[in-house]
FINU-171415 format. One record per residue (C-alpha): residue number from 0; residue in three letters; x, y, z. Coordinates in nm, 2 decimals. Example, Ala and Ser with C-alpha at 12.3 -4.5 7.8 and 13.67 -1.06 7.14 Angstrom:
n,res,east,north,up
0,ala,1.23,-0.45,0.78
1,ser,1.37,-0.11,0.71
END
This chain:
n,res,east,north,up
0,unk,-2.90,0.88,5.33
1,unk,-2.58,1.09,5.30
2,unk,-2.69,1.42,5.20
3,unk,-2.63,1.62,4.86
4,unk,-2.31,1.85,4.80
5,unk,-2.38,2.22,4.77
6,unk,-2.38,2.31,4.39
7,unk,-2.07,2.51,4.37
8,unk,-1.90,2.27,4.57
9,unk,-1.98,2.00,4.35
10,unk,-1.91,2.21,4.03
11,unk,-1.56,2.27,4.17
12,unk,-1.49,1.87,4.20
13,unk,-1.58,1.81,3.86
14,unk,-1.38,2.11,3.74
15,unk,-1.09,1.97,3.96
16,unk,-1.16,1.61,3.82
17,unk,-1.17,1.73,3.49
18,unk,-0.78,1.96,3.55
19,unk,-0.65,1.64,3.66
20,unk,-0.76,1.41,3.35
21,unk,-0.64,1.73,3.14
22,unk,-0.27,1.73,3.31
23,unk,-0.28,1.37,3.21
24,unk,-0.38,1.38,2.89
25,unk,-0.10,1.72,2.86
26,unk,0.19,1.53,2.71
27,unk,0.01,1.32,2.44
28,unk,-0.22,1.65,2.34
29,unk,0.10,1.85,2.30
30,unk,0.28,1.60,2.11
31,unk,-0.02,1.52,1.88
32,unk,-0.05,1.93,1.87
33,unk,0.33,2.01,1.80
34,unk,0.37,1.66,1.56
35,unk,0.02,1.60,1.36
36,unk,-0.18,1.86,1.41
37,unk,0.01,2.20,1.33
38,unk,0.22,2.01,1.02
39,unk,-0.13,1.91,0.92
40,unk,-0.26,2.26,0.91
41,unk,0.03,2.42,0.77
42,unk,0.03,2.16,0.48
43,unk,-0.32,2.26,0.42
44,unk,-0.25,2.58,0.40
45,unk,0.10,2.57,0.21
46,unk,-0.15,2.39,-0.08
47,unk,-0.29,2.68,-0.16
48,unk,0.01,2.91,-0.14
49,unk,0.32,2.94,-0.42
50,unk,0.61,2.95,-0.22
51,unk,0.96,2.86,-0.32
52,unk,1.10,2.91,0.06
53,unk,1.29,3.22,0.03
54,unk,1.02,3.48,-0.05
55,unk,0.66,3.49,0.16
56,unk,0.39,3.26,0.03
57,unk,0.11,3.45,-0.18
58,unk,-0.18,3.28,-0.28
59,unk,-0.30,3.08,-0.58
60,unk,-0.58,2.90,-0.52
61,unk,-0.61,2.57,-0.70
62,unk,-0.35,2.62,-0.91
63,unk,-0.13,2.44,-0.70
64,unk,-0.43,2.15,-0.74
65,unk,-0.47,2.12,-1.07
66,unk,-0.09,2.11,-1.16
67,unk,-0.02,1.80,-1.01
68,unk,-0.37,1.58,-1.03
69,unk,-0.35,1.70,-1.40
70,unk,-0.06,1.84,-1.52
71,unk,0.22,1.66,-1.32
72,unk,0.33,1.38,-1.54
73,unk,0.52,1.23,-1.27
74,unk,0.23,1.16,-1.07
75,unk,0.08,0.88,-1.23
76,unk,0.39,0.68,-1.26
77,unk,0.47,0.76,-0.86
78,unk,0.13,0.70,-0.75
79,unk,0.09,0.33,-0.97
80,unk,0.47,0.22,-0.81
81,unk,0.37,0.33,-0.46
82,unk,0.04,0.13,-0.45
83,unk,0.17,-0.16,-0.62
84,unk,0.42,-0.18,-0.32
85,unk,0.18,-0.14,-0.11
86,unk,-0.05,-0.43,-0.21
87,unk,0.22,-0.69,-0.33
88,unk,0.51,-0.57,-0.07
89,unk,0.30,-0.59,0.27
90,unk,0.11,-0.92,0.10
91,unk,0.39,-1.07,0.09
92,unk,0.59,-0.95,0.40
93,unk,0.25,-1.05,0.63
94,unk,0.25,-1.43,0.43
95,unk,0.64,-1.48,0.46
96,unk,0.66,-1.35,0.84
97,unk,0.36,-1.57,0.94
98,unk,0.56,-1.86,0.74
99,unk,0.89,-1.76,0.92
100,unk,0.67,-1.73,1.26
101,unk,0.52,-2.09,1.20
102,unk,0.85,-2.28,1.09
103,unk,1.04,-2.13,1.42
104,unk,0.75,-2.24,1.64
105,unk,0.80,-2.59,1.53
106,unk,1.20,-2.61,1.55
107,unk,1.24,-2.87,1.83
108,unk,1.58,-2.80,1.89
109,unk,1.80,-2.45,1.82
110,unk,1.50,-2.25,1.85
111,unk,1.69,-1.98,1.96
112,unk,1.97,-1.99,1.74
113,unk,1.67,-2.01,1.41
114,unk,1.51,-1.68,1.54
115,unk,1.83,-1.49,1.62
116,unk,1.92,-1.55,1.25
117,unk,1.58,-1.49,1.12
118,unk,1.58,-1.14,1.33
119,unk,1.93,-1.00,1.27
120,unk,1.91,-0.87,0.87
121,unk,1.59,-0.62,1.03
122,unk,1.86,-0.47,1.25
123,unk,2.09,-0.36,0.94
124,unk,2.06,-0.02,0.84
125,unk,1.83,0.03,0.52
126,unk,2.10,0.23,0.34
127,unk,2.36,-0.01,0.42
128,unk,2.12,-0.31,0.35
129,unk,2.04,-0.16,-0.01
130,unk,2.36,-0.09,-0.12
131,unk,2.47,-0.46,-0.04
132,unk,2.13,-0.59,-0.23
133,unk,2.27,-0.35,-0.52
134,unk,2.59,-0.54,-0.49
135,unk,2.47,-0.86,-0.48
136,unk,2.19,-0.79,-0.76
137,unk,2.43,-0.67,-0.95
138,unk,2.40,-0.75,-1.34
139,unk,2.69,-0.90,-1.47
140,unk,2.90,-0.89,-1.18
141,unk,2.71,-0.99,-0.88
142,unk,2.75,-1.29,-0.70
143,unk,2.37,-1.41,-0.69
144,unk,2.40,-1.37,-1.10
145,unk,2.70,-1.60,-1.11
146,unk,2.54,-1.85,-0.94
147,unk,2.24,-1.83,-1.18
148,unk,2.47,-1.86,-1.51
149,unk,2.66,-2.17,-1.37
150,unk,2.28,-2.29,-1.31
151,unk,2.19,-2.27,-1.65
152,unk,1.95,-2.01,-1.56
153,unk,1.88,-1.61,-1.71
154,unk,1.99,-1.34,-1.50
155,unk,1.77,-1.04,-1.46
156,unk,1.85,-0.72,-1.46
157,unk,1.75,-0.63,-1.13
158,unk,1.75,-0.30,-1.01
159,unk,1.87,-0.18,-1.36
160,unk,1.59,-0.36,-1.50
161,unk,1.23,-0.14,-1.50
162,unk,1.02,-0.47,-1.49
163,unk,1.26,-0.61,-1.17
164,unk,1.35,-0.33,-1.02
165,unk,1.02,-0.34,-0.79
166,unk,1.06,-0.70,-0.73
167,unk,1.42,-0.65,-0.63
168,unk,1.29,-0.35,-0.38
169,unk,1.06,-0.64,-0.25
170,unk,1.30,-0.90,-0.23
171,unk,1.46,-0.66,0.02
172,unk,1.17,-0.60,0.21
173,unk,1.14,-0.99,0.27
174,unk,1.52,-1.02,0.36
175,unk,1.48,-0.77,0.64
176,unk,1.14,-0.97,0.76
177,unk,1.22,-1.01,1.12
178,unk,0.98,-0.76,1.30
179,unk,0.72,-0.92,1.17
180,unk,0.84,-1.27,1.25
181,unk,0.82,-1.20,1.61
182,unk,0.48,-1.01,1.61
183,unk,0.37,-1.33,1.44
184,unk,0.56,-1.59,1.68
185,unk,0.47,-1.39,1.98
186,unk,0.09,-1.43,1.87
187,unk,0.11,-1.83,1.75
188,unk,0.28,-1.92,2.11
189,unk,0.01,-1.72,2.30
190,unk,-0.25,-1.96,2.11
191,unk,-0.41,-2.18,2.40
192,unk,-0.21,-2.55,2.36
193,unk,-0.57,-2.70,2.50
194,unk,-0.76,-2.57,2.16
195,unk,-0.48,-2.78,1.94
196,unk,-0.52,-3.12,2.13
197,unk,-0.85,-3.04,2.12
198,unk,-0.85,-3.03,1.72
199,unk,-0.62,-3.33,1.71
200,unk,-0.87,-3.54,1.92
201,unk,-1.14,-3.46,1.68
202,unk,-0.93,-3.58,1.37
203,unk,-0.85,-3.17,1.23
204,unk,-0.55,-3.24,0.99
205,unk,-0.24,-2.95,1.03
206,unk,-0.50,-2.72,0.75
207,unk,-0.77,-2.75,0.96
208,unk,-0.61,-2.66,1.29
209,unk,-0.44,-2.35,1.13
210,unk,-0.75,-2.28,0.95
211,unk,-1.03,-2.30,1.28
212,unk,-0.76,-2.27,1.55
213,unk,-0.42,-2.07,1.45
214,unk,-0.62,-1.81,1.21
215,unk,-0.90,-1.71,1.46
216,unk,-0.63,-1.64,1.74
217,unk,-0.40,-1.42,1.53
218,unk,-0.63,-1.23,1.30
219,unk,-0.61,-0.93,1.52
220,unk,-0.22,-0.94,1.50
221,unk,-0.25,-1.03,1.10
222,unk,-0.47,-0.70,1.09
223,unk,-0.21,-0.49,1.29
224,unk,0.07,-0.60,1.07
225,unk,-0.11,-0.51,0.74
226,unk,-0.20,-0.20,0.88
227,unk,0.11,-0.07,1.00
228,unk,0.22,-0.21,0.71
229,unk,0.00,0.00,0.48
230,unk,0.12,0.28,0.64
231,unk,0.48,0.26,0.63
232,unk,0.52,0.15,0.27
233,unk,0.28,0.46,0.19
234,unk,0.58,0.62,0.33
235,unk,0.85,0.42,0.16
236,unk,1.13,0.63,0.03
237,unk,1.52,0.51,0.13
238,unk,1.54,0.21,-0.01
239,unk,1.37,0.30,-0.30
240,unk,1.61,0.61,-0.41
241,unk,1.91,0.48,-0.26
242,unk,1.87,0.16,-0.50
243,unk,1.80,0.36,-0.81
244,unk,2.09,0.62,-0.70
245,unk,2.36,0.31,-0.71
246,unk,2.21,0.15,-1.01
247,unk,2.21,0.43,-1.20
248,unk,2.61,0.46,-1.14
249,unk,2.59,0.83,-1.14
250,unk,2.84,0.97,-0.89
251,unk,2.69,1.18,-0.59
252,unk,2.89,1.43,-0.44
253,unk,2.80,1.78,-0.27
254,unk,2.59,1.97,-0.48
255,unk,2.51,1.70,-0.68
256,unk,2.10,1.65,-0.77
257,unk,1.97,1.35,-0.89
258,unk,1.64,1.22,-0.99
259,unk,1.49,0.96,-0.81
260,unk,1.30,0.67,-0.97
261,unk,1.58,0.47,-1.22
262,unk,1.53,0.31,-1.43
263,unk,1.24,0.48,-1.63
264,unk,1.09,0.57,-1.28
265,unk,1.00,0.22,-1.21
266,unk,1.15,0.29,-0.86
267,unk,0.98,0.62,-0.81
268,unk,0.76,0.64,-0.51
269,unk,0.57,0.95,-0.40
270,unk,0.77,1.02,-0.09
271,unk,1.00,1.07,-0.35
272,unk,0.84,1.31,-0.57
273,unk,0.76,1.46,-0.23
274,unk,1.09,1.56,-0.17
275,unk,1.18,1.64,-0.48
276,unk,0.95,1.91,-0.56
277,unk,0.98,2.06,-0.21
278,unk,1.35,2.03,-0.11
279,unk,1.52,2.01,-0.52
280,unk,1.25,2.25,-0.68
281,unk,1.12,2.48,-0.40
282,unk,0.77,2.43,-0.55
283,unk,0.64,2.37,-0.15
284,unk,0.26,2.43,-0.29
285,unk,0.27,2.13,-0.50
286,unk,0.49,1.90,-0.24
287,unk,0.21,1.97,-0.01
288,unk,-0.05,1.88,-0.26
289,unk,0.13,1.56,-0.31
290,unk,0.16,1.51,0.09
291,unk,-0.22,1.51,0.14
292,unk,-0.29,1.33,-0.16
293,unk,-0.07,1.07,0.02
294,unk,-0.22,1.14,0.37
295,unk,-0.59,1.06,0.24
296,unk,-0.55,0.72,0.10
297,unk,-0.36,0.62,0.34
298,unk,-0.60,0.69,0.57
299,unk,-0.89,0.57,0.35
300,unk,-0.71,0.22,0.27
301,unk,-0.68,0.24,0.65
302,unk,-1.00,0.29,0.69
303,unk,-1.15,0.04,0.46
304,unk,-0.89,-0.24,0.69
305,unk,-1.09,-0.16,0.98
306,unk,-1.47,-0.20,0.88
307,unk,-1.36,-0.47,0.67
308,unk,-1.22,-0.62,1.02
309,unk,-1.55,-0.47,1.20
310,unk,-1.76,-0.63,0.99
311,unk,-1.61,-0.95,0.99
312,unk,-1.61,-0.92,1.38
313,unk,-2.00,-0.84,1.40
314,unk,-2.04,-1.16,1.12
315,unk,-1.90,-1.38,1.40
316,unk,-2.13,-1.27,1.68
END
């Protein structure tokens, strides 16, 4: 039997142990320091602070607070737009990239040629992307409402249009659908071929393979893309101002403020009111406010996701 280490001796190869998984951990701890956790703190604090950027923040308590979960009468009309993009935009993003994902995989020939065209509008720039959806959605003159005229059909109003000027910002979103198209055809040709013959031998139509083979494969990648999904159209801003910038048809030049959310702030987000209370208005206190209003569902629609996937994972054990 190998005898003990002396106590100090041991001590020091845990403290040594312990250095070395510290200089490992050094880059992520100062990135999530420097990135998350100082802006977090500072956002905190600027909540409670009137400061206009110029002259030193003084302190107002709640004020800052009650103005804009009260008062604000922007925030309602930001807050309803932002969720209702959320919950309709990554819905359908998830379901038309899983569609997209499924058709590619059973292309027998030009497989390649299907998923380069499916994956090349995600690599277009979102400002350049809107502002050709703007021309093309354009009332009156666009080419997509010529073609419904000669059709017979009525032409929206699009992005000029309060009642289509979200579904025209989600149209958009499904154009540029390739990242999730290969997520979702990465996951569906990593599903074992064995389980499909299986299915086929005992008589499971194309529903019931996709239903007891495909769907319990990918349901971890289905979560990951609403997730991530969640999160990013919480965060949705370009598309959404530059769209009601060019519909509007005001001119923007240096110097030039605009309000975001034409028409009749159907297209304003709170991103949006984010910035334009902070960087427009200098009222930091209540952009802050706003940010961790933002930051706290996020993370408790986030949250939700996951025991909702937990739970679902312990029900099948």
């Amino acid at each position: 039997m190998a005898p003990l280490a002396p106590a100090p001796e041991l001590r020091r190869k845990h403290l040594r142990r312990r250095l070395r998984t510290l200089g490992f951990l050094s880059p992520w701890l100062v990135g999530f320091t420097v990135f998350f956790g100082y802006p977090l703190i500072a956002t905190v604090y600027f909540s409670f602070m009137h400061y206009n950027q110029i002259r030193p923040p003084t302190f107002v308590g709640l004020r800052n607070w009650t103005y804009v979960l009260g008062q604000m009468p922007l925030f309602g009309p930001a807050l309803w737009n932002t969720l209702w993009l959320v919950v309709v935009m990554v819905a359908l993003r998830v379901a038309f990239g899983l569609g997209i994902g499924l058709l590619v995989t059973k292309v027998k020939s030009g497989a390649g040629f299907f998923r380069t065209a499916f994956y090349l509008p995600y690599l277009a720039p979102p400002v350049a992307a809107t502002v050709a959806f703007v021309f093309l959605l354009n009332p009156g003159t666009g080419p997509v409402d010529g073609i419904l005229s000669r059709l017979g059909l009525p032409a929206p109003g699009w992005f000029n249009d309060p009642h289509w000027a979200k579904p025209s910002l989600v149209l958009l979103s499904l154009w540029g659908i390739g990242d999730l198209m290969v997520v979702f055809l990465a996951a569906l040709l990593d599903v074992p071929k064995e389980r499909y013959e299986a299915a086929e031998l005992d008589g499971a139509g194309a529903l019931a393979r996709f239903r007891y083979v495909t769907w319990p494969a990918i349901t971890p990648i289905v979560m990951f893309a609403v997730v991530t999904g969640v999160v990013q159209t919480m965060q949705y801003y370009t598309q959404a101002l530059v769209a009601g910038k060019l519909a509007s048809g005001v001119g923007v030049g240096p110097g030039t403020v605009v309000q975001p959310g034409y028409p009749d702030h159907s297209t304003l987000t709170v991103p949006q009111l984010v910035y334009s209370l902070g960087f427009q208005n200098f009222n930091t206190g209540a952009a802050c406010v706003l940010s961790l209003v933002l930051f706290v569902i996020a993370m408790a629609v986030t949250s939700l996701l996951m025991r909702r996937r937990a739970g679902l994972l312990s029900a099948e054990d």
